[in-house]
Structure formats: structure tokens, C-alpha cells
OpenMM code with the backbone's topology and positions (N, CA, C; nanometers):
from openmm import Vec3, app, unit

residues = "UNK UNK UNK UNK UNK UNK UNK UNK UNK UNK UNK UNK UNK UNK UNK UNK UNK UNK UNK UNK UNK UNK UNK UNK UNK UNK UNK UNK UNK UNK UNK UNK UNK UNK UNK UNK UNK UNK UNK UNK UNK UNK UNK UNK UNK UNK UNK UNK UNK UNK UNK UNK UNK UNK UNK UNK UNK UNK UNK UNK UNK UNK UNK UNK UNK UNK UNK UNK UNK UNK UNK UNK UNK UNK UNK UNK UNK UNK UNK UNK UNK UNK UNK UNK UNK UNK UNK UNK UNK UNK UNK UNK UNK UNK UNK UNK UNK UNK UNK UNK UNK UNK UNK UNK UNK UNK UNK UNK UNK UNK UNK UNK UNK UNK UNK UNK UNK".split()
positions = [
    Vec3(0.1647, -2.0347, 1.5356),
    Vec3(0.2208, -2.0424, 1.4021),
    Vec3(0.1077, -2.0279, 1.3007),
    Vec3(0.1413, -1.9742, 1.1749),
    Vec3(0.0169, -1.9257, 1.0615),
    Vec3(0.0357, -2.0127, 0.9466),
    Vec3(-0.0912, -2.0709, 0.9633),
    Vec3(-0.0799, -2.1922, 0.8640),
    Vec3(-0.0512, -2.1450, 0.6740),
    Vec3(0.0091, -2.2313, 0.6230),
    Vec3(-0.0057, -2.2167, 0.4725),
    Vec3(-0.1524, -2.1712, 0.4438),
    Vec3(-0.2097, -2.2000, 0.4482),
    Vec3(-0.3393, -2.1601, 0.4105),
    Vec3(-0.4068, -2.0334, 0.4164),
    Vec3(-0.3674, -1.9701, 0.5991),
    Vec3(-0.4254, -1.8415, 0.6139),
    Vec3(-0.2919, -1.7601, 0.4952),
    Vec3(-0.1561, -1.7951, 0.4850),
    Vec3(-0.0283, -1.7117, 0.4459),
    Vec3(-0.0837, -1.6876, 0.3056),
    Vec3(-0.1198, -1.8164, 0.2244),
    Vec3(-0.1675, -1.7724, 0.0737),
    Vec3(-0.2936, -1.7307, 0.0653),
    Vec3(-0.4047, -1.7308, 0.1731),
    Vec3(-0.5352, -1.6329, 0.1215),
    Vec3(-0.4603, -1.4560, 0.1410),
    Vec3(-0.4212, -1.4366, 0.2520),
    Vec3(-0.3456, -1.3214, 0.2694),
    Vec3(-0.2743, -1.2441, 0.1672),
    Vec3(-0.2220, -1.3988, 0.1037),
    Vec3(-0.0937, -1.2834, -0.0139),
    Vec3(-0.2011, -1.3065, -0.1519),
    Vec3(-0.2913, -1.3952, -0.1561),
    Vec3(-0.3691, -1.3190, -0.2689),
    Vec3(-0.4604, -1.2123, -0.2929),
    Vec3(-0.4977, -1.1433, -0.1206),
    Vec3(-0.5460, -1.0506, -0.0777),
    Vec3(-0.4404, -0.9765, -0.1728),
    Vec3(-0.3322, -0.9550, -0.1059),
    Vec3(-0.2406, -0.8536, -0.1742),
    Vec3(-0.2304, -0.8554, -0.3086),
    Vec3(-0.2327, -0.9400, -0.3662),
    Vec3(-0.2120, -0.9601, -0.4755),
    Vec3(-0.2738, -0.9176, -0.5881),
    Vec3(-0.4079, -0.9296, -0.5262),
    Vec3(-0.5294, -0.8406, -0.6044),
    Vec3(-0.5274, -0.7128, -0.5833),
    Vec3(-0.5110, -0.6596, -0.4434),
    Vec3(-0.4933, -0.5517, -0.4329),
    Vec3(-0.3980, -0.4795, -0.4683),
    Vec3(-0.2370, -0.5557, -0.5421),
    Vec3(-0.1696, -0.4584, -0.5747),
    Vec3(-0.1831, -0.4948, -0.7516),
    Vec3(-0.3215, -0.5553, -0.8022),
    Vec3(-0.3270, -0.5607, -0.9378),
    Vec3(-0.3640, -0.4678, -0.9470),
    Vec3(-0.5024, -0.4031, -0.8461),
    Vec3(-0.5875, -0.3044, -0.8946),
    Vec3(-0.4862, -0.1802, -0.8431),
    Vec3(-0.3743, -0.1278, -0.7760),
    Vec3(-0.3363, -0.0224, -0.7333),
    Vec3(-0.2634, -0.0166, -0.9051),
    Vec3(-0.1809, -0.1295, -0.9556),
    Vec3(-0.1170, -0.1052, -1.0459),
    Vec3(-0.2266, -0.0419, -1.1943),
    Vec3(-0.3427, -0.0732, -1.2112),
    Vec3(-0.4030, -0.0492, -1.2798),
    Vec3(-0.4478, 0.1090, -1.2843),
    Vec3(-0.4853, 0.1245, -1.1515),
    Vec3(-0.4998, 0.2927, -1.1013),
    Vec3(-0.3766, 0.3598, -1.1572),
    Vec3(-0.2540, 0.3147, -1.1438),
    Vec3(-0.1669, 0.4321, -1.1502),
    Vec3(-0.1273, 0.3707, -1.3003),
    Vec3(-0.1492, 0.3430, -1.3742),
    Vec3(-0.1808, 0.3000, -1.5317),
    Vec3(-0.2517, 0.4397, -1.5902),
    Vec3(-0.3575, 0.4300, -1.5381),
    Vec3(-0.4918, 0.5177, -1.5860),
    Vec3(-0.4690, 0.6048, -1.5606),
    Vec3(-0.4060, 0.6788, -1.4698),
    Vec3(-0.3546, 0.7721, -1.3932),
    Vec3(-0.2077, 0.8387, -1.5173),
    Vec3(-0.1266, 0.7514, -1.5222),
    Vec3(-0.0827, 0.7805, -1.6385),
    Vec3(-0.0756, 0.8173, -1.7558),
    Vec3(-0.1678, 0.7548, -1.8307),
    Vec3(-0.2520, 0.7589, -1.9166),
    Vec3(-0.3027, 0.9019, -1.9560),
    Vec3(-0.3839, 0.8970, -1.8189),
    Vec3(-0.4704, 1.0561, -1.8274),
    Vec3(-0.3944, 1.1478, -1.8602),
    Vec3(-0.2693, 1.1471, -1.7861),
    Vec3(-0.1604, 1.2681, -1.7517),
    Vec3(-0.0663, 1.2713, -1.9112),
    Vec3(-0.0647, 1.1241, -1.9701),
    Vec3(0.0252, 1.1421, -2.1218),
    Vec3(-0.0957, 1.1908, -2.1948),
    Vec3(-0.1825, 1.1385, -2.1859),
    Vec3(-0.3091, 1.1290, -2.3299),
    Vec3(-0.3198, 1.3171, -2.3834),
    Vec3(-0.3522, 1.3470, -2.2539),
    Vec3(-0.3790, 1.5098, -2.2960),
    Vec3(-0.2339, 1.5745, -2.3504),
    Vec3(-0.1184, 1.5270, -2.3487),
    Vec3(0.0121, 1.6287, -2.3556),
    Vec3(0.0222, 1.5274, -2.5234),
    Vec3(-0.0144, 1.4368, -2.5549),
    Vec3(0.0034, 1.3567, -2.6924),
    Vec3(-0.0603, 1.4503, -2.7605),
    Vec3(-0.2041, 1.4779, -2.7012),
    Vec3(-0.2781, 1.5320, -2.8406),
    Vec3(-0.2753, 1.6882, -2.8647),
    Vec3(-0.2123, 1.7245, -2.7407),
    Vec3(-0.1585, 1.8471, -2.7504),
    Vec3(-0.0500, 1.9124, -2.8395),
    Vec3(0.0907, 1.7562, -2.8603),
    Vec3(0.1928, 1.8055, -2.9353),
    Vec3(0.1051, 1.7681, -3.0488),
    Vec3(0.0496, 1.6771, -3.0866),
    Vec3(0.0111, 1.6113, -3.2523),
    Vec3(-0.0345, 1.7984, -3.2744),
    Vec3(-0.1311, 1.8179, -3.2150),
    Vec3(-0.2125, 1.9340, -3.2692),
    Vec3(-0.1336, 2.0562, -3.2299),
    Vec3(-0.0495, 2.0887, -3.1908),
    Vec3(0.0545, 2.2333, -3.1938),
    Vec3(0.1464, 2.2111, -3.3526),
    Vec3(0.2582, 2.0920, -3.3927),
    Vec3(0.2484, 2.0136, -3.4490),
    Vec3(0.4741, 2.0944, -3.4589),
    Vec3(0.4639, 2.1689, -3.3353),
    Vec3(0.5951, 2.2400, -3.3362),
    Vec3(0.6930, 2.1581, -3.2306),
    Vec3(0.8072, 2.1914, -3.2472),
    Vec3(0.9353, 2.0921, -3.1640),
    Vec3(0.9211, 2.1321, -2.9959),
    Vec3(0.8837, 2.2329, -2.9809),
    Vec3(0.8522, 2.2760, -2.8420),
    Vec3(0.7142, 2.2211, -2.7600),
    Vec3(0.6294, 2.1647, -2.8756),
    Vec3(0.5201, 2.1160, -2.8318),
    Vec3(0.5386, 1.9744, -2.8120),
    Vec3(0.5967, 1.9063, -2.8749),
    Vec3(0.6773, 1.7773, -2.8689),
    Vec3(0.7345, 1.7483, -2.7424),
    Vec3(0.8295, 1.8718, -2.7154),
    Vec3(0.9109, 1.8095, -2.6194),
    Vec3(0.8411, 1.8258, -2.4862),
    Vec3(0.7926, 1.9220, -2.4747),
    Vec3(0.6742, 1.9104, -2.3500),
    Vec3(0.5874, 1.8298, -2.3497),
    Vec3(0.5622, 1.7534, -2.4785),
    Vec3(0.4474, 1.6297, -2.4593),
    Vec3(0.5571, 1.5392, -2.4361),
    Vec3(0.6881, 1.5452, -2.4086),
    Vec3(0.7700, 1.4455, -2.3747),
    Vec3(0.8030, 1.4658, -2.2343),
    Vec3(0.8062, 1.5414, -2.1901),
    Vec3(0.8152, 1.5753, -2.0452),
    Vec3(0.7098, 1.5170, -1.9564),
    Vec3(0.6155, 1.5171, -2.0484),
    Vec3(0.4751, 1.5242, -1.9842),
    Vec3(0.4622, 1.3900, -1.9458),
    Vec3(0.5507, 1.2808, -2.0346),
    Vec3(0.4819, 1.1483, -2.0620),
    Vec3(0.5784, 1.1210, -1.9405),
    Vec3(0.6738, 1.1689, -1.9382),
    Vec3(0.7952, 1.1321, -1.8368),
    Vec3(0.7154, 1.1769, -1.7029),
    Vec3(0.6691, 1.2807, -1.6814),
    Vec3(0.6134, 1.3251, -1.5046),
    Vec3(0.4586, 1.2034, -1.4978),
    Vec3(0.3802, 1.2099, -1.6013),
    Vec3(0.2614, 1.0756, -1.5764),
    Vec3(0.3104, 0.9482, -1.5487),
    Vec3(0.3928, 0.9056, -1.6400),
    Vec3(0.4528, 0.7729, -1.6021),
    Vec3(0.4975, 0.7948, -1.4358),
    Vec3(0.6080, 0.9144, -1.3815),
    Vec3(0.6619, 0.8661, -1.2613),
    Vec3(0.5277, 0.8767, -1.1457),
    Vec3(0.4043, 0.9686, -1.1919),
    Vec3(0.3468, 1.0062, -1.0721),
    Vec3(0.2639, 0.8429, -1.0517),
    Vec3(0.2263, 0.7949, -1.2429),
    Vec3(0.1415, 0.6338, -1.2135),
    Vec3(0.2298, 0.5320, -1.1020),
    Vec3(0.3092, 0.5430, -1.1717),
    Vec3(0.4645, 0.4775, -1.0919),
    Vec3(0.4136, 0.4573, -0.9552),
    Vec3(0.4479, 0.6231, -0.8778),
    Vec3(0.4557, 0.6258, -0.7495),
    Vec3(0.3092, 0.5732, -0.6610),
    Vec3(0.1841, 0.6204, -0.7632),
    Vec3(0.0916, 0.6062, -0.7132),
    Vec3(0.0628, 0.3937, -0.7031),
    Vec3(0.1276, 0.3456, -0.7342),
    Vec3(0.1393, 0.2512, -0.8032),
    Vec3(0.2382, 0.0990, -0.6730),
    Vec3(0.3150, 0.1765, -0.6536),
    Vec3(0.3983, 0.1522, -0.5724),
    Vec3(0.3596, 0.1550, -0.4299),
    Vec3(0.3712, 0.2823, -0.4121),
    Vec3(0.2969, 0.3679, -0.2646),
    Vec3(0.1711, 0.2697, -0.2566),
    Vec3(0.1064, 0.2438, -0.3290),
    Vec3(-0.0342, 0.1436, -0.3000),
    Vec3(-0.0046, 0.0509, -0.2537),
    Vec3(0.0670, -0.0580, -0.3211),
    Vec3(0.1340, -0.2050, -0.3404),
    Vec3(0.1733, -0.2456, -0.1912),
    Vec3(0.2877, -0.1040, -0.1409),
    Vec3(0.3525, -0.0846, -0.0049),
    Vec3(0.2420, -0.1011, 0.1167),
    Vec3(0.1394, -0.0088, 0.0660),
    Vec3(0.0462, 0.0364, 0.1975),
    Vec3(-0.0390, -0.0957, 0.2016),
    Vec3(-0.0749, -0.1707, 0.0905),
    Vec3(-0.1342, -0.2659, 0.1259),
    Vec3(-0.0805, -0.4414, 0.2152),
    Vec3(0.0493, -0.4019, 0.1361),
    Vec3(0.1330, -0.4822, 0.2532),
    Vec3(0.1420, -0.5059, 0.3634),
    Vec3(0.1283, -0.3572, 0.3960),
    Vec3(0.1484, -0.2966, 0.5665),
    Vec3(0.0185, -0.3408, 0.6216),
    Vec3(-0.0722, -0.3177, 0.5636),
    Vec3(-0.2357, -0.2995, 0.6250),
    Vec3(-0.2687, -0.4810, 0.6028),
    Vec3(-0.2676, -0.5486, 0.5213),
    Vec3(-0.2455, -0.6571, 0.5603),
    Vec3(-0.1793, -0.7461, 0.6576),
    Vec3(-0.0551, -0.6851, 0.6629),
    Vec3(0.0012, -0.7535, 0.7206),
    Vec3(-0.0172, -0.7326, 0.8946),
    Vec3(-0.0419, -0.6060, 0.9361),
    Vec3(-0.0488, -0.5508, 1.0569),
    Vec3(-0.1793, -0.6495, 1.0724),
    Vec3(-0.3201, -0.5966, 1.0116),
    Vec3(-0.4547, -0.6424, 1.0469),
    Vec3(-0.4208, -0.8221, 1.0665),
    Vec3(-0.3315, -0.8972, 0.9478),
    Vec3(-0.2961, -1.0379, 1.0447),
    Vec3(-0.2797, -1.0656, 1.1523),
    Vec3(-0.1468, -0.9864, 1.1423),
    Vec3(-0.0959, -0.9904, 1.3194),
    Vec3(-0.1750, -1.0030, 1.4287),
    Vec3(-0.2896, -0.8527, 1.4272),
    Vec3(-0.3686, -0.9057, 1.5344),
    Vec3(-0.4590, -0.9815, 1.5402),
    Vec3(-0.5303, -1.0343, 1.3904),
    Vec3(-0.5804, -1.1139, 1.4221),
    Vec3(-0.5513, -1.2799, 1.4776),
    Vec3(-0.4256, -1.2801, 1.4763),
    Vec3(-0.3439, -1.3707, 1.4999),
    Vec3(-0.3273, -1.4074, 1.6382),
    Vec3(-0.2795, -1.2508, 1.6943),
    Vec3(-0.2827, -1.2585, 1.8394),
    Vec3(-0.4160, -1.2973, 1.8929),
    Vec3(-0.5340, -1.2338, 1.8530),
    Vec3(-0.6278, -1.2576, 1.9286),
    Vec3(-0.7091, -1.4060, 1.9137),
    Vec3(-0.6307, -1.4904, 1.8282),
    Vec3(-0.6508, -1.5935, 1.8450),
    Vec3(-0.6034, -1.6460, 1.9800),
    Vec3(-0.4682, -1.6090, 1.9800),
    Vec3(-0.3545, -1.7008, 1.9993),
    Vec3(-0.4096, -1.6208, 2.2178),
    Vec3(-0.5402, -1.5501, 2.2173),
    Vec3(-0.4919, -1.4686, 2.3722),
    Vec3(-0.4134, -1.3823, 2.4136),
    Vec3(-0.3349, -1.3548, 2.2812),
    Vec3(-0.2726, -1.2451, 2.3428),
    Vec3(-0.3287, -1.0967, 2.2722),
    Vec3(-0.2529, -0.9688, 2.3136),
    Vec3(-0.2477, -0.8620, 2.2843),
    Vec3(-0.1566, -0.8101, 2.2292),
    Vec3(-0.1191, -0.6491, 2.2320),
    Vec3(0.0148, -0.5922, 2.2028),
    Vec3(0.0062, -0.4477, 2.2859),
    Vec3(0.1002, -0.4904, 2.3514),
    Vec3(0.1262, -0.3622, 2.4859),
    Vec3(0.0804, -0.1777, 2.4117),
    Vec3(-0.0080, -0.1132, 2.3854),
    Vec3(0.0242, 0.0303, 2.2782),
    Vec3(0.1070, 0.1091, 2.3366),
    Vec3(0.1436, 0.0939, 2.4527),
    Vec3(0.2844, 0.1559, 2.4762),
    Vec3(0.4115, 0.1119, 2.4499),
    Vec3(0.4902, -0.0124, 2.4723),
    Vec3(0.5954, -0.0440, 2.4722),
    Vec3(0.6233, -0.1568, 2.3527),
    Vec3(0.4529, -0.1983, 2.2915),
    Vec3(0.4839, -0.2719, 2.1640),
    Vec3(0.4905, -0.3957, 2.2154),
    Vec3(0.5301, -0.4531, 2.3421),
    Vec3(0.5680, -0.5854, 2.3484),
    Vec3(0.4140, -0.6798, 2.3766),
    Vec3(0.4055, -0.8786, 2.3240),
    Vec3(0.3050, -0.8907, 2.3313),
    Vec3(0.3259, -0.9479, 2.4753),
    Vec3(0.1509, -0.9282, 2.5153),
    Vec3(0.1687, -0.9773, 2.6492),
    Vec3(0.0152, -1.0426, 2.6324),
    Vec3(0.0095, -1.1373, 2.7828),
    Vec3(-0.1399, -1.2371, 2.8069),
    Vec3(-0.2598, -1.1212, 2.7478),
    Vec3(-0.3708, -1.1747, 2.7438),
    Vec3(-0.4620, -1.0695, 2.7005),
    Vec3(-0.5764, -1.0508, 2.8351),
    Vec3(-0.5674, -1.1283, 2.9109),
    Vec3(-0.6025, -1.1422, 3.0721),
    Vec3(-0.5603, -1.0346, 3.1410),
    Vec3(-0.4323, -0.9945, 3.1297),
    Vec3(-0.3713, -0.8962, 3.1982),
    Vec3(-0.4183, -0.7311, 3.2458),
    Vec3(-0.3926, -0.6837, 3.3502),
    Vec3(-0.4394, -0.5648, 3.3418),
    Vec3(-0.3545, -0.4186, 3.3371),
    Vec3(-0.2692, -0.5252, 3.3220),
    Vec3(-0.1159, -0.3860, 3.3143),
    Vec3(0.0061, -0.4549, 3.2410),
    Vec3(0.0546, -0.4003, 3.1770),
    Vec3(0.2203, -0.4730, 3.1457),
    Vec3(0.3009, -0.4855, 3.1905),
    Vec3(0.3635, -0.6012, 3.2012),
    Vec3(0.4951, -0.6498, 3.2819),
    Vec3(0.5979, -0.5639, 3.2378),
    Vec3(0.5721, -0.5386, 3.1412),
    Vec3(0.7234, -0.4509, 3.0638),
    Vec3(0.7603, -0.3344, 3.0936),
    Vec3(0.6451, -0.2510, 3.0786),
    Vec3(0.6160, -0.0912, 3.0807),
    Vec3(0.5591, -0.0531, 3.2376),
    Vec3(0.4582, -0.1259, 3.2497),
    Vec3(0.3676, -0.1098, 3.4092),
    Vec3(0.2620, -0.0166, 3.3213),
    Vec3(0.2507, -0.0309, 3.1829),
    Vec3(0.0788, 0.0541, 3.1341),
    Vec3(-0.0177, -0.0437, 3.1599),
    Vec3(-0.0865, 0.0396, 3.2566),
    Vec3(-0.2691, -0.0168, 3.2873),
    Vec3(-0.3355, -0.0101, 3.2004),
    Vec3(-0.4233, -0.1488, 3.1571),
    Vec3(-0.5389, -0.1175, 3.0617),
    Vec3(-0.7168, -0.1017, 3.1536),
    Vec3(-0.7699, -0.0490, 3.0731),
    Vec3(-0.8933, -0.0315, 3.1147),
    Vec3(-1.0371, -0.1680, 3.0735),
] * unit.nanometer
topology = app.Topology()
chain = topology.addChain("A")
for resn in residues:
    res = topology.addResidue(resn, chain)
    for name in ("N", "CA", "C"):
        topology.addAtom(name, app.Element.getBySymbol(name[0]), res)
């Protein structure tokens, strides 16, 4: 079992890490509106406008995604890298064939029959 302690250093791992992903896809945004702003100010026509409105709309979704997609992956990568470190407390492993955990003594899986080396 994973104590309170390791659960909240973990999720402030994440936590930071999905401050700084959110900040990236901020800036990222940013970059992608800033140039289409000063583009309509200085064309100063309705067609230049509305493409600096388009523009602000595709930066925002790409900060968004980039933003998100981070948040996700760091979840995953946290959360996986726990796991085993968890197991290899705990002696065990995880079968890379069949996924299931087994002793870490072992030289083959009960489940599958994959030999380890």
C-alpha cells in the first residue's frame, strides 16, 4: 500500500509539472496571437482583422492542446515510473509479456510461461 506521503510528493510532482506545461502552451499562444494582432492593427482593413481573429482562435487551441497533451503525459509518466517503483519495493515485477505482476525471484511466468534472463 502507498503511503499519503509518497501519494502527495507524487501529485505535487505533477502539479508543478502541469504548471509549467500550462505556461508553455500560454507562450505558445501568445507567440501564435501576438504576430496576427500586430498584423491586423497595422493592415488596419476588415480582412486583416478577421484573420487576426482566426489566428487568435488556432494559437489559443494549439496552446490548449499543447497544454493538455502535457498535463496527460505527465500523469502517465508519473504514474507508471510509481508503479514500478513500488513494485520493486514491494519484490515484485511486471510480466512484459502478459502484464501480470509476479515474485521478482522468478525465472519465468506462471501466467504466460515467458522466461526471463
Amino acid at each position: 500500500m502507498v503511503s499519503w506521503g509518497f501519494a502527495f510528493r507524487k501529485g505535487f510532482v505533477i502539479l508543478l509539472w502541469t504548471l509549467l506545461w500550462g505556461i508553455l502552451g500560454g507562450i505558445i499562444a501568445i507567440v501564435i496571437s501576438g504576430g496576427a494582432i500586430i498584423a491586423a492593427i497595422m493592415s488596419g482593413t476588415v480582412e486583416g482583422i478577421v484573420g487576426a481573429f482566426a489566428t487568435i482562435i488556432v494559437g489559443s487551441i494549439v496552446g490548449m492542446l499543447v497544454s493538455s497533451i502535457g498535463a496527460y503525459a505527465t500523469i502517465v509518466k508519473v504514474t507508471v515510473e510509481s508503479t514500478l517503483e513500488q513494485q520493486g519495493k514491494m519484490g515484485t515485477r511486471m510480466c512484459p509479456q502478459c502484464g501480470r505482476t509476479i515474485a521478482a525471484d522468478l525465472s519465468f511466468c506462471p501466467h504466460c510461461g515467458k522466461g526471463f534472463t
